[in-house]
Backbone as ProteinMPNN parsed JSONL, in Angstrom:
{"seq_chain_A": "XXXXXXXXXXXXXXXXXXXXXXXXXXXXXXXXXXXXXXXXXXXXXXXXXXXXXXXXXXXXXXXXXXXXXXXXXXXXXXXXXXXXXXXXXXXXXXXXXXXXXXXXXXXXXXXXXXXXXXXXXXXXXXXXXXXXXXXXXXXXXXXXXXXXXXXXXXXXXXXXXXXX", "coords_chain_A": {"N_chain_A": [[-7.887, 10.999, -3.335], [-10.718, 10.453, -3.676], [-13.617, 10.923, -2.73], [-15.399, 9.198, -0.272], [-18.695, 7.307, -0.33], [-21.032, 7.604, 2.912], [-18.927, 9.02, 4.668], [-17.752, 11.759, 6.523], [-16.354, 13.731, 4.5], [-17.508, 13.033, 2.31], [-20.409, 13.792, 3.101], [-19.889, 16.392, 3.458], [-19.098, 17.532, 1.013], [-20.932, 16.67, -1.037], [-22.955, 18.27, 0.408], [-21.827, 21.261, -0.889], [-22.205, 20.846, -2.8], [-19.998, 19.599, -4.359], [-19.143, 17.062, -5.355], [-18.709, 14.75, -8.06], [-19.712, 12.878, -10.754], [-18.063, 10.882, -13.1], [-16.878, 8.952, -14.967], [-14.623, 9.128, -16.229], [-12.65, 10.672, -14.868], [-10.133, 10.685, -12.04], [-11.003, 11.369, -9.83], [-13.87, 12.133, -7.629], [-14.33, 14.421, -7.057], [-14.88, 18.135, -7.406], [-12.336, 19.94, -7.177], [-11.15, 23.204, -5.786], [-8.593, 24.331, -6.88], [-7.306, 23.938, -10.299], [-8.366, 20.669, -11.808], [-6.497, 18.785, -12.891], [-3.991, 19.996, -11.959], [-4.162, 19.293, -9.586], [-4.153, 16.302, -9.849], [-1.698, 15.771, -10.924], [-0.508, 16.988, -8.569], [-1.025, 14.788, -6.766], [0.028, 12.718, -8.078], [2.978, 13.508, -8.071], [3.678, 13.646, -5.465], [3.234, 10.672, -4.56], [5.036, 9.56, -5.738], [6.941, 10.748, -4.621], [6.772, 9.634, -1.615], [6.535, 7.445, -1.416], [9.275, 5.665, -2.619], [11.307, 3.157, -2.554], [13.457, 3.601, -0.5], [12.152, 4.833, 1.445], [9.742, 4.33, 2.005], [11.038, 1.941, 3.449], [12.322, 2.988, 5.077], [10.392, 4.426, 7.054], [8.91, 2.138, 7.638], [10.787, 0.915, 9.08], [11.288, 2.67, 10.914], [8.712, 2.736, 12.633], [8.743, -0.384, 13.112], [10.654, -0.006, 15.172], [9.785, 1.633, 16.983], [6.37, 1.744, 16.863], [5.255, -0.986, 16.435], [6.425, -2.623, 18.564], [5.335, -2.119, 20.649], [2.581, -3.068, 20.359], [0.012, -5.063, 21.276], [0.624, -8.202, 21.831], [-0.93, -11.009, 20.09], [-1.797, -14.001, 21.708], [-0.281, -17.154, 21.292], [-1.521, -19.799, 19.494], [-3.379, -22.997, 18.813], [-4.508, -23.196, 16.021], [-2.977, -20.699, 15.069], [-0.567, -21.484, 15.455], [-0.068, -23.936, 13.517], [-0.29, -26.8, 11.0], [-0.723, -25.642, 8.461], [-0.821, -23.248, 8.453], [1.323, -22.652, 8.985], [3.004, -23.692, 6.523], [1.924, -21.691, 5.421], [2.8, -19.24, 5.775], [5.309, -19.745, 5.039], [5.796, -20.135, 2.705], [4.565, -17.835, 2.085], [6.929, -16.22, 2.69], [9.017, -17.396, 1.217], [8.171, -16.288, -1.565], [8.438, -13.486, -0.895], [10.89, -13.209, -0.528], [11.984, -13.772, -2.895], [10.307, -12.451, -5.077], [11.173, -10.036, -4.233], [13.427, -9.867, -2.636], [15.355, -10.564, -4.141], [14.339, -10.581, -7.292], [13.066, -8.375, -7.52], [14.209, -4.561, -8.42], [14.888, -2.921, -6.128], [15.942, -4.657, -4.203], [18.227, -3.722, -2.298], [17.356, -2.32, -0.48], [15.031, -3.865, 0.969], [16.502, -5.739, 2.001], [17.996, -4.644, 3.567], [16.154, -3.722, 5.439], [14.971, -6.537, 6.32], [16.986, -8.134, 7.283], [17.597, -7.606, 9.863], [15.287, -8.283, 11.254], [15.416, -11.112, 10.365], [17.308, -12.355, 11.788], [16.315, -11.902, 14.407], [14.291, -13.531, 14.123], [11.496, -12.576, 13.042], [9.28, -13.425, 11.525], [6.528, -12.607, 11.119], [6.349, -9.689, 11.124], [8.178, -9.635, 8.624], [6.768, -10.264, 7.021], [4.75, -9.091, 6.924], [5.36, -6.462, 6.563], [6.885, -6.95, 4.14], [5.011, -7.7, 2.179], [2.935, -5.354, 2.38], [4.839, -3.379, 1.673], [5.742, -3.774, -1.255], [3.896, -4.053, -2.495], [2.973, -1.297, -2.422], [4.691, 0.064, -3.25], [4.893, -0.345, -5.621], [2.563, 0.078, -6.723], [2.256, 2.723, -6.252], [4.505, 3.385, -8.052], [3.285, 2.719, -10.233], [0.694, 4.72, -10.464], [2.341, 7.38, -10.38], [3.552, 7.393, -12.817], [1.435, 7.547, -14.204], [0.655, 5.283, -15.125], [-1.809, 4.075, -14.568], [-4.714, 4.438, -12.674], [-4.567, 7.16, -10.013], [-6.129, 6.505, -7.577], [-7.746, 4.021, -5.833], [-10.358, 4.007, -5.723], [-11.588, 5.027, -7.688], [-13.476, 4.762, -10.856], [-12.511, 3.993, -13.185], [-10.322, 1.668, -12.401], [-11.795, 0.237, -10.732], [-13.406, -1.186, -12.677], [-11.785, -2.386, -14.355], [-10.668, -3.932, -11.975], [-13.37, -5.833, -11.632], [-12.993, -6.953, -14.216], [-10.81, -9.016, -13.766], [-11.953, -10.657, -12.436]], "CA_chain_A": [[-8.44, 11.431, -4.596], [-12.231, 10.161, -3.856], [-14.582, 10.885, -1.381], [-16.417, 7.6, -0.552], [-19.857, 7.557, 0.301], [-21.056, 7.48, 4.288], [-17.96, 9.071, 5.065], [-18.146, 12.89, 6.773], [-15.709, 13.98, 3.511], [-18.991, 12.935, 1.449], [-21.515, 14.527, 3.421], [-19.689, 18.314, 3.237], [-18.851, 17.513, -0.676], [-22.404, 16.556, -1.181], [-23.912, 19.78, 0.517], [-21.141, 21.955, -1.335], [-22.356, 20.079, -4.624], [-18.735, 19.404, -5.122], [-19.303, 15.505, -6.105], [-18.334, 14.704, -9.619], [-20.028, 11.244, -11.886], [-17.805, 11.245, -14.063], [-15.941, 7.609, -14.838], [-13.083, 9.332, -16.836], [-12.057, 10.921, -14.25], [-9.703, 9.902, -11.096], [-11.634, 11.553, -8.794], [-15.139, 12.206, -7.941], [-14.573, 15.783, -6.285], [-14.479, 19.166, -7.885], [-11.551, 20.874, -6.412], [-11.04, 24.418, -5.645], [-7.755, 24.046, -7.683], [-7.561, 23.092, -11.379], [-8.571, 19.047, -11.875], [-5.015, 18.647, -13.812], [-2.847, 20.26, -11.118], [-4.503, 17.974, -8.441], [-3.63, 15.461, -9.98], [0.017, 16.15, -11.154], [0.277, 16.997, -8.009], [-0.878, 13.906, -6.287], [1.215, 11.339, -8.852], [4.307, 13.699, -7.556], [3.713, 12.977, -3.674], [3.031, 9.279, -4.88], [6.387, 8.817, -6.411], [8.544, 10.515, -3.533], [6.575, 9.377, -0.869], [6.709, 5.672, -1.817], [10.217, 5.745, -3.238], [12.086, 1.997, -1.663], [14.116, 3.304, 0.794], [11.592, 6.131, 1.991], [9.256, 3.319, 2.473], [11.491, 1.149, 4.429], [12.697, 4.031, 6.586], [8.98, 4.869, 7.256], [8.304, 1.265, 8.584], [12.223, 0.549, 10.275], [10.678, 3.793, 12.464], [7.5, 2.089, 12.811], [9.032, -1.532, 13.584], [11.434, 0.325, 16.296], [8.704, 2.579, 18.105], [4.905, 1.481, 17.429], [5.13, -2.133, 16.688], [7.693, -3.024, 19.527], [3.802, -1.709, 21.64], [1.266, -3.772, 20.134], [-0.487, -5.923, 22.016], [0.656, -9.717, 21.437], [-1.775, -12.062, 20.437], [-1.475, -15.479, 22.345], [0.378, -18.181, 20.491], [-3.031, -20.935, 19.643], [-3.459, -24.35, 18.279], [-4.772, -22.118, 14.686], [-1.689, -19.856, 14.772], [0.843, -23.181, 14.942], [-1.401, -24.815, 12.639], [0.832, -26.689, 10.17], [-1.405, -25.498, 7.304], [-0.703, -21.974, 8.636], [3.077, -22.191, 9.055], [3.329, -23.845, 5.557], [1.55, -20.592, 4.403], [3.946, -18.294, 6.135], [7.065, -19.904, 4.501], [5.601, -20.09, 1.157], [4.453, -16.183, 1.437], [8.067, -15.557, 2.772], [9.65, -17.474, -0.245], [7.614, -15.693, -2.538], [8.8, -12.134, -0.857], [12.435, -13.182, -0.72], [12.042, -14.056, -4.628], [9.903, -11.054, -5.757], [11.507, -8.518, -3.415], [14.428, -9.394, -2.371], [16.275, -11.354, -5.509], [14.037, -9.92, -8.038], [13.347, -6.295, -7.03], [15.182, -3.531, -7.936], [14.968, -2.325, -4.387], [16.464, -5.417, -3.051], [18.964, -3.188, -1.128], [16.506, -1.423, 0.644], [14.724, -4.911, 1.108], [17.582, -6.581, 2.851], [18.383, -3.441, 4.676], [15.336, -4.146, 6.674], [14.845, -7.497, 6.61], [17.892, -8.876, 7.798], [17.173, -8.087, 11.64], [13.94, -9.2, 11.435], [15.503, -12.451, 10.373], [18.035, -12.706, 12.967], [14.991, -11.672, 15.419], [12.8, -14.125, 14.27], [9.965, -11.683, 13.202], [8.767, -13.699, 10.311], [5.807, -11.897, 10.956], [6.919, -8.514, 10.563], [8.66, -9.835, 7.697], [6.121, -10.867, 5.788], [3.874, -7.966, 6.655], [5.721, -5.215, 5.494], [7.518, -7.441, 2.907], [3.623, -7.486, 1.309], [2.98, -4.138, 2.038], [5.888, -2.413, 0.909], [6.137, -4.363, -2.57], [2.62, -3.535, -2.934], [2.699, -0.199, -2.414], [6.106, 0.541, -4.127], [4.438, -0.939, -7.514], [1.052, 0.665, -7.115], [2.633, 4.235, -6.369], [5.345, 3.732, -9.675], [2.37, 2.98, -11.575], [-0.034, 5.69, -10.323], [3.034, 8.613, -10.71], [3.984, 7.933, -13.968], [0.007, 7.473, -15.175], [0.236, 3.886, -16.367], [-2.38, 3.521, -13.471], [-5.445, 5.795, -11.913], [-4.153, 7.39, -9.076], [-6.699, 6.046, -6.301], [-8.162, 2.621, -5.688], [-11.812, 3.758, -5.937], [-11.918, 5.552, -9.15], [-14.58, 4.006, -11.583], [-11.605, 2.8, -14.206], [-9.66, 0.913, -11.68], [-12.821, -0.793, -10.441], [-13.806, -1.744, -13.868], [-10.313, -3.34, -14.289], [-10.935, -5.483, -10.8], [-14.357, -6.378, -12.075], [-12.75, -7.593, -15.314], [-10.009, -9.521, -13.588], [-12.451, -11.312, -11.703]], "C_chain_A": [[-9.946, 11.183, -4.665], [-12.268, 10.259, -2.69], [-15.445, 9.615, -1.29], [-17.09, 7.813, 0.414], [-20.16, 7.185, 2.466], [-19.643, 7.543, 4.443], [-18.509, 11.043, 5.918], [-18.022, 13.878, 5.346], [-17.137, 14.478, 2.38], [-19.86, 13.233, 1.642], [-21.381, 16.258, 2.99], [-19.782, 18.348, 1.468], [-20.285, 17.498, -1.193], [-23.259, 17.983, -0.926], [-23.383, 20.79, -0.344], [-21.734, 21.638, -2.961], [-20.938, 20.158, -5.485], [-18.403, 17.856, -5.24], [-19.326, 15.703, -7.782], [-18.612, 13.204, -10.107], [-19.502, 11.518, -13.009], [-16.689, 9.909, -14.066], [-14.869, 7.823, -15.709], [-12.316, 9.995, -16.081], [-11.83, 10.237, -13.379], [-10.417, 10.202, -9.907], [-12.95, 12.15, -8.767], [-15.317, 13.937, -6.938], [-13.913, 16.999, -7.138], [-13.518, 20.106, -7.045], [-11.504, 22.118, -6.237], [-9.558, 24.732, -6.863], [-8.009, 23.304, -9.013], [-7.473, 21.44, -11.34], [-6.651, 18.526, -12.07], [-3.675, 18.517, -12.846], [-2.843, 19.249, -9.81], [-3.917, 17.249, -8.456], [-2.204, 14.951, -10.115], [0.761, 16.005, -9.398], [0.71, 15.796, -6.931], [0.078, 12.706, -6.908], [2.225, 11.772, -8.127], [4.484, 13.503, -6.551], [4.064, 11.859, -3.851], [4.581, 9.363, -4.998], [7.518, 9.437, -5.592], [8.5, 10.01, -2.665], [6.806, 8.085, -0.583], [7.935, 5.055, -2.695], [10.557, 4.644, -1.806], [13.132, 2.75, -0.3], [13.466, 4.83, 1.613], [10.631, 5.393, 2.806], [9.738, 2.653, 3.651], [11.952, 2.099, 5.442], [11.96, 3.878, 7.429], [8.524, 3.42, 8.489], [9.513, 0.344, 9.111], [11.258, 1.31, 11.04], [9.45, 3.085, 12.717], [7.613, 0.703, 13.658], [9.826, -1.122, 15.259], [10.411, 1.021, 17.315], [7.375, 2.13, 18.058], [4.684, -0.037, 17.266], [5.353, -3.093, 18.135], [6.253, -2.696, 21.141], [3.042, -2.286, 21.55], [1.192, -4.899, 20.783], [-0.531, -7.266, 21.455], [-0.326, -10.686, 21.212], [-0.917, -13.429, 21.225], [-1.405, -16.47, 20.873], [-1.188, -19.269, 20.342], [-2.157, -22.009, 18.75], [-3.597, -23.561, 16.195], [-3.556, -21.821, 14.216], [-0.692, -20.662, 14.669], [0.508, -24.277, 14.214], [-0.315, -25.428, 11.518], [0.754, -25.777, 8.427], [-1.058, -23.944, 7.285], [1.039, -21.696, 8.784], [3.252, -22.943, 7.683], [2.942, -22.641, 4.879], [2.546, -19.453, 4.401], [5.257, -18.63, 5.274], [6.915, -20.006, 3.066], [5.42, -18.301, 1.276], [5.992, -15.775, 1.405], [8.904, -15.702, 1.412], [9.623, -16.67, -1.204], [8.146, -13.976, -2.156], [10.11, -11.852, -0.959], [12.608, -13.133, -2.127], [11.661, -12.732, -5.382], [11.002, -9.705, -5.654], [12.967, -8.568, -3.487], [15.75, -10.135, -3.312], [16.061, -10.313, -6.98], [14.061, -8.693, -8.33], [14.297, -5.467, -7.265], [15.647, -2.854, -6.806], [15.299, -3.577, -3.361], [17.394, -5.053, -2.1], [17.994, -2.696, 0.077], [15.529, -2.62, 1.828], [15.515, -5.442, 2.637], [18.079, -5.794, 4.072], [17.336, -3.663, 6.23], [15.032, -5.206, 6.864], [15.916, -8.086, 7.396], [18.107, -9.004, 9.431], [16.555, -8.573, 12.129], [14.086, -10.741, 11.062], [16.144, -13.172, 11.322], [17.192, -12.439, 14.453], [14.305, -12.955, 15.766], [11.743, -14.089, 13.884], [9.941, -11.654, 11.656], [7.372, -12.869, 10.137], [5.498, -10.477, 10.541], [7.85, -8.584, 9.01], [7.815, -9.785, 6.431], [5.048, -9.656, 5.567], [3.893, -6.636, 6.172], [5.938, -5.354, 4.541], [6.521, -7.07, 1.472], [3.372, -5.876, 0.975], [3.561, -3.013, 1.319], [5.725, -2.716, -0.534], [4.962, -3.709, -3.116], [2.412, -1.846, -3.306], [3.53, 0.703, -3.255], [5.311, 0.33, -5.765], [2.842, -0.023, -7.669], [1.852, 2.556, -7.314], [3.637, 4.541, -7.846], [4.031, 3.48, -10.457], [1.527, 4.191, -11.979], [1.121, 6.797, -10.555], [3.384, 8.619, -11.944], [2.485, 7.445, -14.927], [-0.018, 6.542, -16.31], [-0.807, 3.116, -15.642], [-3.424, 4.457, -12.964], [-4.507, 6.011, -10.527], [-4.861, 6.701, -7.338], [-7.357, 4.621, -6.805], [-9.234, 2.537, -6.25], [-12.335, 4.56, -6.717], [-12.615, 4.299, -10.201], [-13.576, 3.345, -12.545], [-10.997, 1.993, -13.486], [-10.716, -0.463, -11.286], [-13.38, -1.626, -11.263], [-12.452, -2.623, -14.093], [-10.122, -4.682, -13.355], [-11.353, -6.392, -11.468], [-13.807, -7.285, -13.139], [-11.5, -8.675, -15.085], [-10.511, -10.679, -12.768], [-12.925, -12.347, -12.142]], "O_chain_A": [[-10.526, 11.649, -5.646], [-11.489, 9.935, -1.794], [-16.085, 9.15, -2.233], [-16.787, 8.234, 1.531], [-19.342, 6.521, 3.102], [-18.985, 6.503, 4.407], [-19.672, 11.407, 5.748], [-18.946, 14.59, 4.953], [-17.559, 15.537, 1.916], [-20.65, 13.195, 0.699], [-22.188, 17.047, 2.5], [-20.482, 19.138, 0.835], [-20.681, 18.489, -1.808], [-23.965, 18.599, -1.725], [-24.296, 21.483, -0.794], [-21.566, 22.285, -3.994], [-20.719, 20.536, -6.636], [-17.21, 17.555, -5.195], [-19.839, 16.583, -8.473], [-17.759, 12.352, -9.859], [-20.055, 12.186, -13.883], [-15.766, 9.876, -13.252], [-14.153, 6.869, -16.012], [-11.146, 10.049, -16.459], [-12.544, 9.25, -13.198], [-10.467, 9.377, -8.995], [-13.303, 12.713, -9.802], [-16.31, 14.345, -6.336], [-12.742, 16.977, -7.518], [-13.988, 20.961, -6.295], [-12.388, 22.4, -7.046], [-9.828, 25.539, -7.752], [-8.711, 22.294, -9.053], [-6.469, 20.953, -10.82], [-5.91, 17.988, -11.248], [-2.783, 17.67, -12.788], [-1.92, 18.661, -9.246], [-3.09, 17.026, -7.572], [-1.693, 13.977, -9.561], [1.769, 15.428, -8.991], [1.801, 15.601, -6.395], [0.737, 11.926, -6.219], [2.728, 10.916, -7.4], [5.617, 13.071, -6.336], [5.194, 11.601, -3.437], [5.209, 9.134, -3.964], [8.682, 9.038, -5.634], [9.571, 9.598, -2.22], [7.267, 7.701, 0.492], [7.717, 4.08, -3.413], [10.323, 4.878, -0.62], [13.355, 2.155, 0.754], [14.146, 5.672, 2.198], [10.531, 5.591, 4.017], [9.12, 2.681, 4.716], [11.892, 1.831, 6.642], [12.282, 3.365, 8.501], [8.06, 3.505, 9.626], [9.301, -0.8, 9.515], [10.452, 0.731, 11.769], [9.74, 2.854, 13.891], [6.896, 0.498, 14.636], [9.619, -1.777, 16.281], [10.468, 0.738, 18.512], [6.9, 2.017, 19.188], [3.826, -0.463, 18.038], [4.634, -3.984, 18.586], [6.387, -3.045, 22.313], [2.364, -2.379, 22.573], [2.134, -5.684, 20.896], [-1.457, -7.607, 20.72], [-0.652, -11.311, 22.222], [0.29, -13.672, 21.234], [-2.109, -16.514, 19.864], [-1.866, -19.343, 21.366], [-1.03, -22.016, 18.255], [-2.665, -23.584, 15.392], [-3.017, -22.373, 13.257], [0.098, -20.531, 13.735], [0.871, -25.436, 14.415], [0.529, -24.632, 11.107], [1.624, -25.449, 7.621], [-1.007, -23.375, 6.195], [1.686, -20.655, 8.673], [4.446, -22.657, 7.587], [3.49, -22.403, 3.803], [3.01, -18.867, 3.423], [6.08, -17.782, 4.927], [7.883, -19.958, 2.308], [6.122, -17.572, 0.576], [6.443, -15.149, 0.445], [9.346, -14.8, 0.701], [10.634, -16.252, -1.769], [8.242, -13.217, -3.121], [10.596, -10.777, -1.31], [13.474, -12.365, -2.547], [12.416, -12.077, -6.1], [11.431, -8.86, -6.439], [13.685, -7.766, -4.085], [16.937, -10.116, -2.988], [16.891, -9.624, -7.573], [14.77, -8.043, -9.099], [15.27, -5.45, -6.511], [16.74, -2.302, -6.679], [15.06, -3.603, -2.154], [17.556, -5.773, -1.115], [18.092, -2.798, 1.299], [15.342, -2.427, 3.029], [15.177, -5.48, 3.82], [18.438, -6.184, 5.183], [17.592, -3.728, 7.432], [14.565, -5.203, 8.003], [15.479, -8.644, 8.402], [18.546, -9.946, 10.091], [16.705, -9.238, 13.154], [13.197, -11.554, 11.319], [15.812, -14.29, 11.714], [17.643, -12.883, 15.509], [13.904, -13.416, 16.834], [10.912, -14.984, 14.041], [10.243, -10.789, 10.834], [7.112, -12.472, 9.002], [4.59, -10.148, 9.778], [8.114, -7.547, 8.403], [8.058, -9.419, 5.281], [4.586, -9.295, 4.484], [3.044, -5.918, 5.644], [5.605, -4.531, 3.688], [6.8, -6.558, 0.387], [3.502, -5.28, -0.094], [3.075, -2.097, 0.655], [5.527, -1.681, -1.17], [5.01, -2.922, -4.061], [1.818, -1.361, -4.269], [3.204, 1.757, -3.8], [5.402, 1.028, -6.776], [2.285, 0.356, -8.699], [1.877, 3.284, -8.306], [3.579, 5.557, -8.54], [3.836, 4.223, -11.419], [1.449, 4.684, -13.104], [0.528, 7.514, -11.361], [3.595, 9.727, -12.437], [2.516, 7.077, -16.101], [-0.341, 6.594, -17.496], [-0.938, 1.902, -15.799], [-2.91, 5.558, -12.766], [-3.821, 5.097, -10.071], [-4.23, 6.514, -6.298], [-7.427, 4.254, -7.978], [-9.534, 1.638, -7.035], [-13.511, 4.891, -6.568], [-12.235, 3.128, -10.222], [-13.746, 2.144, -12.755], [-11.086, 0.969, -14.165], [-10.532, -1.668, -11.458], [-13.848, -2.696, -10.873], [-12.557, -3.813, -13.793], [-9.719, -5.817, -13.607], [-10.749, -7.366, -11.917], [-14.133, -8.466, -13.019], [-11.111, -9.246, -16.104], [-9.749, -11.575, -12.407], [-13.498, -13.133, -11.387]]}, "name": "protein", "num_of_chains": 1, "seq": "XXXXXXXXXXXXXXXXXXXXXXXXXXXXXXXXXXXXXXXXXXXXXXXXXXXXXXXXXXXXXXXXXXXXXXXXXXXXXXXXXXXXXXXXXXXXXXXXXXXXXXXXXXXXXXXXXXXXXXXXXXXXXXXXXXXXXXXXXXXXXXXXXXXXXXXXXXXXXXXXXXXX"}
């Protein structure tokens, strides 16, 4: 929904003079398509795309094919740190509690977690656990417009700012 500056996006928009200052709106680009429909249509992507068990599909296929590739860091003194494995089991708590107790989407939750526990792969646990929750709550907010649709829209940022 925004073009952000030093990007290529923002150089063509810029020559086109299709940049938009305008902090009531979600986005800072004049579309070729009505503003309205844009938007409509982006909330409606938002809310199937990021629907709990579309999500967890998305990153099961992800955990099974491009993770299962990435290049291992080496185990360190840091990484077994106790200060760093007390953080891990407090984030996990906190994702088992939110996500997978709390959550309406604790099926979908458990669906993928539960190998990753019998694995081991607190790490993968905790990193989608974040991600997903995150993203599940930002996308229900942004589709049903109790939320701007993008991150770097001028009301959202004003909202940070004020939380800060």
């Amino acid at each position: 929904m925004q073009a952000l500056p030093r990007t290529p996006l923002w150089d063509r928009l810029k020559r086109e003079g299709r940049l938009i200052e305008d902090s009531d709106r979600e986005s800072n680009v004049d579309f070729f398509l009505p503003y309205d429909h844009v938007v409509a249509t982006w909330r409606d992507c938002m809310g199937r795309a990021y629907t709990p068990d579309k999500m967890f599909a998305r990153f099961e296929y992800q955990a099974r094919h491009t993770y299962a590739n990435r290049i291992k860091p080496p185990n360190s003194k840091e990484r077994l740190s106790r200060r760093n494995i007390v953080r891990g089991l407090t984030m996990l708590a906190k994702i088992f509690w939110y996500v997978g107790i709390v959550g309406d989407y604790r099926r979908e939750f458990w669906t993928f977690a539960w190998p990753r526990i019998k694995a081991g792969d607190a790490e993968r646990l905790i990193s989608v656990g974040l991600v997903a929750h995150h993203l599940i709550l930002f996308s229900r907010g942004a589709s049903q417009g109790k939320q701007t649709a993008s991150y770097y829209s001028a009301p959202l940022q004003e909202v940070a700012k004020a939380a800060e």
